[in-house]
C-alpha positions as CSV (number, residue, x, y, z in Angstrom):
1,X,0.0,0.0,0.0
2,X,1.4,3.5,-1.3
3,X,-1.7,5.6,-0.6
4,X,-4.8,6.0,1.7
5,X,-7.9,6.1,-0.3
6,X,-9.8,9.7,0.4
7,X,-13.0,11.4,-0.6
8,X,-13.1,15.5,-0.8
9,X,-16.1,17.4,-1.0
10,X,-15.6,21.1,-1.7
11,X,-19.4,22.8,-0.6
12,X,-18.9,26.4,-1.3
13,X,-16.5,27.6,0.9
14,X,-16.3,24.4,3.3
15,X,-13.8,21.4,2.4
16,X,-13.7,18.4,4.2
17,X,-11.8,15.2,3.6
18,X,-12.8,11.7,4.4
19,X,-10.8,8.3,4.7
20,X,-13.0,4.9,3.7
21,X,-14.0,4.7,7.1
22,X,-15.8,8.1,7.8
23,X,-12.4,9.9,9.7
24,X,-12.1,13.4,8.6
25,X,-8.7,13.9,7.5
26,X,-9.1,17.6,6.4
27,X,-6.8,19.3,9.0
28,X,-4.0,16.3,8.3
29,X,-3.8,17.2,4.5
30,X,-3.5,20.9,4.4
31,X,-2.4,21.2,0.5
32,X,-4.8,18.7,-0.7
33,X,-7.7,20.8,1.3
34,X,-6.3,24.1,0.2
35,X,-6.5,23.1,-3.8
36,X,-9.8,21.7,-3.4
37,X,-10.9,25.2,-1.9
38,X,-10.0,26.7,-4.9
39,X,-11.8,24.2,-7.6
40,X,-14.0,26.7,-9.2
41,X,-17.5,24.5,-8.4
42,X,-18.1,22.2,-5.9
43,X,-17.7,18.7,-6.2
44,X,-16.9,15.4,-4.8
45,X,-13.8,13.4,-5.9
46,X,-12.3,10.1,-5.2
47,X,-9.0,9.5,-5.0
48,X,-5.5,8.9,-2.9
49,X,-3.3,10.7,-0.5
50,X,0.2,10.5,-1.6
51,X,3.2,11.5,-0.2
52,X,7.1,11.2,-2.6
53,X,10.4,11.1,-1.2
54,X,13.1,13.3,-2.7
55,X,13.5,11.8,-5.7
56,X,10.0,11.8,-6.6
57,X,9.4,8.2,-5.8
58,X,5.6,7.2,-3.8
59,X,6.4,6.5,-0.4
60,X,4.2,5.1,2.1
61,X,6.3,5.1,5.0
62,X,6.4,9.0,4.8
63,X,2.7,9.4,4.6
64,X,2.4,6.9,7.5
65,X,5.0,8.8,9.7
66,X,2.8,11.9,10.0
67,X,6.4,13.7,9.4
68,X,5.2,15.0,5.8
69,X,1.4,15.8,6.1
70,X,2.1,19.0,4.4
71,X,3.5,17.1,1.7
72,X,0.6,15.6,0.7
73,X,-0.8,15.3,-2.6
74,X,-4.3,13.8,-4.2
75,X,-4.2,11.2,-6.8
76,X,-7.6,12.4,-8.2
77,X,-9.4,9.2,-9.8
78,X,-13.0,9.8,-9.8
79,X,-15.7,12.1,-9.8
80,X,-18.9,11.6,-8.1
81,X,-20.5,15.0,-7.9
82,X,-20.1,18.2,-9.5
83,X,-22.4,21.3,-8.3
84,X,-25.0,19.3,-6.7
85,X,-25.5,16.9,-9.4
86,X,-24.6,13.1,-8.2
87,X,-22.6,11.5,-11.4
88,X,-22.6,8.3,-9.6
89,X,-24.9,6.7,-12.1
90,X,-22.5,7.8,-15.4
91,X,-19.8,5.8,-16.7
92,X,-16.7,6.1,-15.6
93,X,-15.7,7.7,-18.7
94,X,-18.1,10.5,-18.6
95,X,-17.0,11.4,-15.0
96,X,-13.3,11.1,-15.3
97,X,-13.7,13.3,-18.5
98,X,-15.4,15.9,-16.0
99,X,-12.7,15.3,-13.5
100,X,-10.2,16.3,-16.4
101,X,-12.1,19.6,-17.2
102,X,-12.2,20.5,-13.3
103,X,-9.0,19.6,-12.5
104,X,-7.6,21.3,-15.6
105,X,-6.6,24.4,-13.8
106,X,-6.4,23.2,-10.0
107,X,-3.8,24.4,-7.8
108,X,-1.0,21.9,-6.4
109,X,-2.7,19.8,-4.5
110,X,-4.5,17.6,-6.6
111,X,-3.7,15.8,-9.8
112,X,-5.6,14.0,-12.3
113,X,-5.3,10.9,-12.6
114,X,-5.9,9.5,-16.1
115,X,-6.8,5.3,-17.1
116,X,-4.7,3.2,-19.6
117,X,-6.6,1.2,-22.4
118,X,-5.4,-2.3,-23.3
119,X,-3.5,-5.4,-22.7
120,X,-4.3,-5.6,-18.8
121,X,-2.1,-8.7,-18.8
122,X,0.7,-6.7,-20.1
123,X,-0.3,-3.6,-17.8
124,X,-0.1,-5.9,-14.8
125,X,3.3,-7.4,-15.7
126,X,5.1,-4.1,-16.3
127,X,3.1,-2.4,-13.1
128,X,4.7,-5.5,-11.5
129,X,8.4,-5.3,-13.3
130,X,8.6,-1.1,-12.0
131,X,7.7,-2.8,-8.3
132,X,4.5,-1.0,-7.9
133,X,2.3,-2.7,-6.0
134,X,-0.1,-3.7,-8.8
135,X,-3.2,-2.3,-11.2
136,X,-6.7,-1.8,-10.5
137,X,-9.0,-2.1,-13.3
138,X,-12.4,-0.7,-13.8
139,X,-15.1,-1.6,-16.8
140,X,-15.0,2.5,-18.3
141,X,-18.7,2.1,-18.7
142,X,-20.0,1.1,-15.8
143,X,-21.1,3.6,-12.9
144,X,-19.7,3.8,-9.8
145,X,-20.5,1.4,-6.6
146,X,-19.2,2.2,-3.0
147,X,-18.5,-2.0,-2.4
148,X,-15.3,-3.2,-2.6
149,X,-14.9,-5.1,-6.0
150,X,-18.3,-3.8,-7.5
151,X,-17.0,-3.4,-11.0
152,X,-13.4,-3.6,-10.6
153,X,-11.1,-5.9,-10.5
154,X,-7.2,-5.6,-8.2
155,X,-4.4,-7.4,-9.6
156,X,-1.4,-7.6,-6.7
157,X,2.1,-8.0,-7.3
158,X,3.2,-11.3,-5.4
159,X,6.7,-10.0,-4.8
160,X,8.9,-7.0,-5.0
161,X,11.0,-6.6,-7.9
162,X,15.0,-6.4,-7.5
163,X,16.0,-3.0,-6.1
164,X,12.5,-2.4,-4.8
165,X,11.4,-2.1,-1.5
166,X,7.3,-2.9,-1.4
167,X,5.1,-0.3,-0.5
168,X,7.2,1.9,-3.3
169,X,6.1,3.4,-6.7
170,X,8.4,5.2,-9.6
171,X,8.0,8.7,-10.1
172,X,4.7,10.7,-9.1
């Protein structure tokens, strides 16, 4: 794990963010809440808090530590709602193509996170070859489901790769 999974909902001038379990991380991720303050509507958007060491490398040890909680950033995913309207029920592609749009101009903070078409076979075995920790893959028509494993699908990594410690991804 290089990442904890969070939800932020910007409502007008309020930003909150929330881990899977319902803890409100908002105060603990300072840069991620001050970019979403600054999105130009509000909206609600999956994604990951992520902190890099100095060479620009994921590291979940650092995010764990509480050291560098100023440090980090969002892995934006998904969007589930954008100025009041819930997207929930459009394809994936339709909302990460309004995710794009929002995030077009955001502030540091928060970066879009775009999807890979293809071979998932060959996806999963370079993923696995850099030592990330593995893929997720969605169906990019389907809408969105709050369950675990509702229309995706997680291939893991069995075992780090030579030089790699788990836990680790390349560049962010």
């Amino acid at each position: 794990m290089t990442a904890i999974r969070l939800i932020v909902c910007r409502r007008g001038d309020r930003v909150r963010l929330f881990t899977r379990r319902g803890y409100d991380w908002t105060d603990r991720y300072p840069l991620i809440a001050n970019a979403a303050a600054t999105l130009a509507c509000d909206a609600t958007i999956d994604g990951e808090a992520v902190v890099c060491d100095g060479s620009g490398v994921a590291d979940f040890e650092r995010l764990h530590s509480r050291e560098h909680d100023r440090q980090a950033f969002l892995w934006a995913f998904d969007l589930l709602a954008l100025d009041g309207e819930d997207l929930r029920p459009r394809p994936l592609f339709e909302r990460k193509g309004a995710l794009h749009r929002l995030l077009h101009r955001a502030k540091a903070g928060i970066h879009f996170v775009d999807h890979l078409e293809g071979d998932g076979a060959k996806v999963f075995a370079h993923a696995c070859e850099l030592g990330l920790e593995g893929i997720v893959s969605k169906d990019r028509t389907r809408s969105f489901r709050s369950r675990r494993g509702s229309g995706s699908r997680q291939g893991h990594c069995r075992r780090p790769q030579r030089g790699r410690r788990p836990g680790r991804r390349p560049r962010c």
